[in-house]
C-alpha positions, 0 to 999 in steps of 0.5 A: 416033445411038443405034445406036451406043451399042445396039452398044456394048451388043451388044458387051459382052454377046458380051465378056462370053458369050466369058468365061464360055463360051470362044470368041475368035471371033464370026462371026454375030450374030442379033438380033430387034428389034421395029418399035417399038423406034426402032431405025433398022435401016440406021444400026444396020447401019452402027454395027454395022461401025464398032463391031465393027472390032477386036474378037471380032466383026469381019468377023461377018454380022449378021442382023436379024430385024424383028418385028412389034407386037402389042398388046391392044386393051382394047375388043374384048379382042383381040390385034391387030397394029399398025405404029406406036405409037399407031396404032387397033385395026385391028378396032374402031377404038378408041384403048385399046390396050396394046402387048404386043410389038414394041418389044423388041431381044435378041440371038437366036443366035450363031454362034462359035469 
């Protein structure tokens, strides 16, 4: 399960802004992560709960926004939005796509004391 480990990650990172910026406490976390990031969203929920028990974070509201793929099909030179990685361009049909957005995941907001 690798959501785990990309909660580790999100933890480290509000450690870190805690030492520089001088909060103790987080109580919302805002993350957007894209449809073709392979984040599976309830596992990362549950990762979430387990990983955060404990720390500056326990007991914060985690808010998912999940954001749309867009990708730039090479034969009709359009933006078009997909579902799925290897998907054809809902347009033209063709294969050539290139994926522009969709498969990130950043932390957006926080909320803190």
């Amino acid at each position: 399960m690798h959501e785990m480990s990309l909660c580790e990650g999100v933890l480290q990172v509000l450690e870190t802004e805690a030492g520089k910026q001088g909060f103790s406490k987080v109580k919302r976390v805002i993350l957007d992560i894209g449809v073709l990031s392979g984040v599976e969203i309830p596992a990362f929920e549950f990762a979430f709960e387990v990983v955060m028990r404990g720390t500056l974070a326990e007991n914060a509201v985690l808010e998912i926004n999940e954001l749309p793929a867009q990708a730039w099909c090479l034969m009709c030179a359009e933006s078009v939005t997909v579902n799925a990685r290897y998907d054809a361009c809902p347009k033209c049909g063709s294969y050539q796509l290139q994926i522009s957005s969709g498969d990130e995941m950043r932390i957006k907001e926080l909320e803190v004391d």
